[in-house]
C-alpha positions as CSV (number, residue, x, y, z in Angstrom):
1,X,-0.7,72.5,-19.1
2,X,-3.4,73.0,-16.2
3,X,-5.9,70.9,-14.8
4,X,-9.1,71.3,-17.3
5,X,-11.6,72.0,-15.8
6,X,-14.6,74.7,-16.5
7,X,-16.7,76.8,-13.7
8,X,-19.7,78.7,-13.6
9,X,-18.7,82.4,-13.9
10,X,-19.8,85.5,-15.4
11,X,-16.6,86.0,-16.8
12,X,-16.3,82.9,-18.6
13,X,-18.6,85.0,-21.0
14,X,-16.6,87.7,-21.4
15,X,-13.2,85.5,-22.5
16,X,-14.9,83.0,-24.7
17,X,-14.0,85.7,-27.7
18,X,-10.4,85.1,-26.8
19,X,-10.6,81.3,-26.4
20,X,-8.6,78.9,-28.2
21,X,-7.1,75.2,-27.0
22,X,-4.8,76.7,-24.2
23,X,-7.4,79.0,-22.7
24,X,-10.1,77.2,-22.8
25,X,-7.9,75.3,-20.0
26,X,-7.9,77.9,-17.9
27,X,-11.0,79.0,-18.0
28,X,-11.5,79.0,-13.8
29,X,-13.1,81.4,-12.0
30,X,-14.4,82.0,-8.4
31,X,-17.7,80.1,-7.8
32,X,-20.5,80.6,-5.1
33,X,-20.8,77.3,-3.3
34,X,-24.1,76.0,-2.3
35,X,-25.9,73.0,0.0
36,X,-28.1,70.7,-1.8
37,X,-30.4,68.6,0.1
38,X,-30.7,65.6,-2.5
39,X,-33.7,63.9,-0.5
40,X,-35.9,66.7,-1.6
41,X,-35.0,66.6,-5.3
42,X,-37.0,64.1,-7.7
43,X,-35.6,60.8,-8.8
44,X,-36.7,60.1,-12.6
45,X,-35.0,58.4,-15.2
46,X,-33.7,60.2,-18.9
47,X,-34.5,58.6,-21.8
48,X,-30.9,57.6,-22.3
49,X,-30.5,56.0,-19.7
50,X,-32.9,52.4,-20.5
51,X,-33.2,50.2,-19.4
52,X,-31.5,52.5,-16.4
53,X,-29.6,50.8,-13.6
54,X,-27.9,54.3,-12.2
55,X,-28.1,58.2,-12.9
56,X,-25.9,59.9,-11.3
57,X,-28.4,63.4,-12.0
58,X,-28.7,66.1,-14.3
59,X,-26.5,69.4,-14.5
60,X,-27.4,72.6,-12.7
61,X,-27.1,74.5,-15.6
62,X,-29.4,77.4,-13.8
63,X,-27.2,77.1,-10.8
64,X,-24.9,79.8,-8.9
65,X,-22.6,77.3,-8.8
66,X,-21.2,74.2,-11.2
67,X,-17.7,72.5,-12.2
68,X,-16.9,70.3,-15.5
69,X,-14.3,68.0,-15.6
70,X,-12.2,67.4,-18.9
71,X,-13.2,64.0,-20.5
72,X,-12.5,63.3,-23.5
73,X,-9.5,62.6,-26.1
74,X,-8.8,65.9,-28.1
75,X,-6.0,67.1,-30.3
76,X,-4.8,69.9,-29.8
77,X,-1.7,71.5,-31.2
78,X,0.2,68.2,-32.6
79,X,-0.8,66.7,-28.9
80,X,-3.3,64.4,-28.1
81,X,-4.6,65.4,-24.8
82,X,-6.3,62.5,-22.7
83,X,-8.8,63.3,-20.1
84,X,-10.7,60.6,-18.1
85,X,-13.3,61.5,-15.0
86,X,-14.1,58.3,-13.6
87,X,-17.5,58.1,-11.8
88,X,-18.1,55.9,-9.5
89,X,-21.3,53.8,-8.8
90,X,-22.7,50.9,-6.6
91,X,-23.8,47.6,-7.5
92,X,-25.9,46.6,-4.5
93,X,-24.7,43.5,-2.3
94,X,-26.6,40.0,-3.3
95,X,-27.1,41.5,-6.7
96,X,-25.4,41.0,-10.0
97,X,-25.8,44.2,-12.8
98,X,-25.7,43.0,-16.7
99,X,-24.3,46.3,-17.7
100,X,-24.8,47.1,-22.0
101,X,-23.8,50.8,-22.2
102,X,-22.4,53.4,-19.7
103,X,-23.0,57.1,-20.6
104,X,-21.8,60.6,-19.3
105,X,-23.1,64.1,-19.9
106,X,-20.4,66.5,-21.4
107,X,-19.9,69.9,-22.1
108,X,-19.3,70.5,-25.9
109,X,-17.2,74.1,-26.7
110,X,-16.3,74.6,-30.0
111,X,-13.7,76.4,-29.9
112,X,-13.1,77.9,-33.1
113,X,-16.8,78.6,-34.2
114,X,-18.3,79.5,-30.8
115,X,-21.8,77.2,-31.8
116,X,-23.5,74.1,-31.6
117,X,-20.9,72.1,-34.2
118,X,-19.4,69.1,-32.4
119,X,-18.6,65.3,-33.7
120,X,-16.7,63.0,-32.7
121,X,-13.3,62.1,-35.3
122,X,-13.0,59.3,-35.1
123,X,-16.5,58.3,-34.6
124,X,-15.6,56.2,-31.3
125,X,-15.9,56.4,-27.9
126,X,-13.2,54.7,-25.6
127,X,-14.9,52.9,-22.4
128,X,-13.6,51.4,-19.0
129,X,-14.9,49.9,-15.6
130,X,-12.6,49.8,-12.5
131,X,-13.0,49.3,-8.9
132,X,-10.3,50.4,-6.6
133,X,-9.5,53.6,-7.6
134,X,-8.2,56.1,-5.4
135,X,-5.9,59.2,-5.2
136,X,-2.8,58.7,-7.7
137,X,-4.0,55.1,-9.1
138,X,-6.4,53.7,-11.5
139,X,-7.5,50.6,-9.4
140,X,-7.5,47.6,-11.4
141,X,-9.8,47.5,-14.7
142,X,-12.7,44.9,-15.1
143,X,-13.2,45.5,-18.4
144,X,-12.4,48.3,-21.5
145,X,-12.7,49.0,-24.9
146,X,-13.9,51.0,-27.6
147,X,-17.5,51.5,-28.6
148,X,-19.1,53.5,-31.7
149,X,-19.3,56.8,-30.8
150,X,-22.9,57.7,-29.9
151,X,-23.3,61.7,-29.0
152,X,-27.0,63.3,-28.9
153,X,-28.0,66.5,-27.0
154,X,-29.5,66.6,-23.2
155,X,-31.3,70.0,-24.5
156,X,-29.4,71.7,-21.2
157,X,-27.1,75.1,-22.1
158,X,-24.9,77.7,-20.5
159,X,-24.8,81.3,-21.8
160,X,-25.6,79.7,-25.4
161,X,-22.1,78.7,-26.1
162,X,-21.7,75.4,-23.6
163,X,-23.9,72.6,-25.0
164,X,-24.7,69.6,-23.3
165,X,-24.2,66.0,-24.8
166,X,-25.0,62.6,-23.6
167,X,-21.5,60.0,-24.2
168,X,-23.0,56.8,-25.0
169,X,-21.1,53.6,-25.0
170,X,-22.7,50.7,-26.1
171,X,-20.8,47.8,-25.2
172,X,-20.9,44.5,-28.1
173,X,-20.4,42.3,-24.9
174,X,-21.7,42.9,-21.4
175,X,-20.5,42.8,-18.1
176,X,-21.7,41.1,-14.9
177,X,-20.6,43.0,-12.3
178,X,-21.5,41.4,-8.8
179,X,-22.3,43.4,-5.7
180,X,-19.1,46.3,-4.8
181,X,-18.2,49.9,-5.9
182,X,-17.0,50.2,-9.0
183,X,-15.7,53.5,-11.2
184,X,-17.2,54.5,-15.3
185,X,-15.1,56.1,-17.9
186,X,-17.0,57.1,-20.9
187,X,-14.9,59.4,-23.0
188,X,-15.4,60.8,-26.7
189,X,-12.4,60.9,-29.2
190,X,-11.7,63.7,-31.7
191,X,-8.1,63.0,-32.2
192,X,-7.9,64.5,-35.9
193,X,-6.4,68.0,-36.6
194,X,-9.7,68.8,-37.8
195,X,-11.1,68.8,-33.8
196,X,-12.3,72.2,-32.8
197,X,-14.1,71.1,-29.6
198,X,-13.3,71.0,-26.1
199,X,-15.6,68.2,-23.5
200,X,-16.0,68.6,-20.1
201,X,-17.9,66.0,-17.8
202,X,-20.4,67.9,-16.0
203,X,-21.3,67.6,-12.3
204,X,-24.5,67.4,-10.6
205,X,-26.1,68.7,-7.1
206,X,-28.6,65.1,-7.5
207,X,-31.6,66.5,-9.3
208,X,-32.9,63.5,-11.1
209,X,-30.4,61.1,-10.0
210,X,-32.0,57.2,-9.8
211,X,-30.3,54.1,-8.1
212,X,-27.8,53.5,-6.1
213,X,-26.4,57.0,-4.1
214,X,-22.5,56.6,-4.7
215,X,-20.2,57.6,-2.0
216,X,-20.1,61.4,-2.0
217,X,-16.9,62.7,-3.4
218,X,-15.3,59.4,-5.0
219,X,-14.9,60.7,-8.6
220,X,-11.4,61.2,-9.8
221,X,-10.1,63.0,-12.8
222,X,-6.8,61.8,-14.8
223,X,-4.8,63.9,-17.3
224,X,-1.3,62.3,-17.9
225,X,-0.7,64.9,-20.7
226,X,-1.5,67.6,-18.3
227,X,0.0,66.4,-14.9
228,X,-3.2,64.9,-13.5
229,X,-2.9,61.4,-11.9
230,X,-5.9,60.2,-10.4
231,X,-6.5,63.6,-8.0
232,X,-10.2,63.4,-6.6
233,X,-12.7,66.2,-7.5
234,X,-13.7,67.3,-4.3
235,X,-9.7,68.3,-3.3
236,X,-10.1,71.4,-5.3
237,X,-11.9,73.3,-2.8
238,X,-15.4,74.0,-4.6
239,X,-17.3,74.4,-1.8
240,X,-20.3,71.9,-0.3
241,X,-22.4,70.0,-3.3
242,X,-19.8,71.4,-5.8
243,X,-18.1,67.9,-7.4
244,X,-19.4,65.5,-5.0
245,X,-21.8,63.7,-7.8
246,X,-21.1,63.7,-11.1
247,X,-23.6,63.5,-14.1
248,X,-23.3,59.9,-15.8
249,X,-24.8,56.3,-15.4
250,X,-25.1,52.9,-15.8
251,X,-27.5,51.0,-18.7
252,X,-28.4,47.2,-18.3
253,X,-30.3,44.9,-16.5
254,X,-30.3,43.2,-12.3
């Protein structure tokens, strides 16, 4: 098993006849990197995300250059693969954030079908807040747990086969989370041998991101079924604005 993770690529097109659950893995391919100046880009809020305490921005589906992250909890094979990219986000000093839901933006790829036929199975999504999280560990967790699952399209496509979903955990308590960095994990389950769907967590170059800017390259990805513990997104070598901000956020009140 490789690290999952998808790239903008020509080819990608071409081997997405062959695809099944061990190439969809490897689908990686060269990308051009590219400089984003985020000061210039717009900072506007998604419906999703309300009331909206952080966005970390929308993906650059029309870009030269993007990576997704695997994030989500998919059989595959008699295995259940677990993929977690945790993003992280500030809570201000002097405030205190009331969070009720985190979200992040996926890539669904069904696999089998090639269209626009994803669920979740169960119907859950699995939820966690950490702070502390760094190369090879998980931090500590503030608080996890598992949410109804809540999927509904951002409207954004690649190459008419990689459709964009919103990850919605509501949580049936909220957190108060005091001023400090922290770290989001929002990830869909479709453990049943019935899953014909891959989900990658989709980056961003800033466009429409809202609140708090996070540290630039503090996300990390974790895969213990495929050798992944903890390794940050930006060691890969992707090139300037290529994984430094992810696309997810944070819903409550301040």
């Amino acid at each position: 098993m490789v690290k999952k993770i998808l790239f903008a690529a020509a080819l990608i097109a071409a081997l997405i006849p062959f695809a099944n659950a061990q190439d969809a893995r490897n689908l990686t391919r060269a990308v051009t990197p590219q400089s984003v100046d985020q000061s210039k880009l717009p900072s506007t809020v998604p419906p999703y995300c309300n009331p909206c305490l952080f966005y970390g921005g929308d993906w650059p589906v029309n870009a030269l250059s993007w990576v997704a992250f695997g994030n989500g909890n998919e059989y595959d094979a008699g295995t259940v693969y677990q993929y977690t990219t945790y993003v992280p986000f500030v809570v201000p000093g002097g405030q205190t954030w009331s969070v009720s839901a985190l979200f992040t933006n996926n890539i669904f790829y069904n696999y089998v079908t090639g269209t626009n036929d994803f669920q979740l199975n169960p119907n859950t999504v699995e939820w966690t807040i950490n702070q502390g999280v760094t190369t090879g560990s998980g931090g500590t967790v503030v608080a996890s747990g598992t949410a109804p699952g809540n999927i509904k399209q951002t409207g954004r496509v690649y190459g008419g086969f990689y459709f964009e979903y919103t990850v919605t955990a509501a949580l049936t308590t909220a957190q108060s989370l005091p001023g400090g960095l922290y770290w989001l994990g929002a990830v869909g389950d479709c453990t049943d041998a019935s899953c014909e769907q891959f989900m990658y967590l989709t980056d961003t170059h800033g466009r429409n991101h809202f609140g708090p800017q996070p540290p630039k390259c503090h996300a990390y990805q974790n895969g213990p079924q495929g050798g992944i513990d903890f390794e940050n997104t930006c060691d890969e070598g992707y090139g300037k604005g290529i994984a430094s901000f992810l696309s997810a956020g944070v819903v409550g009140t301040k």
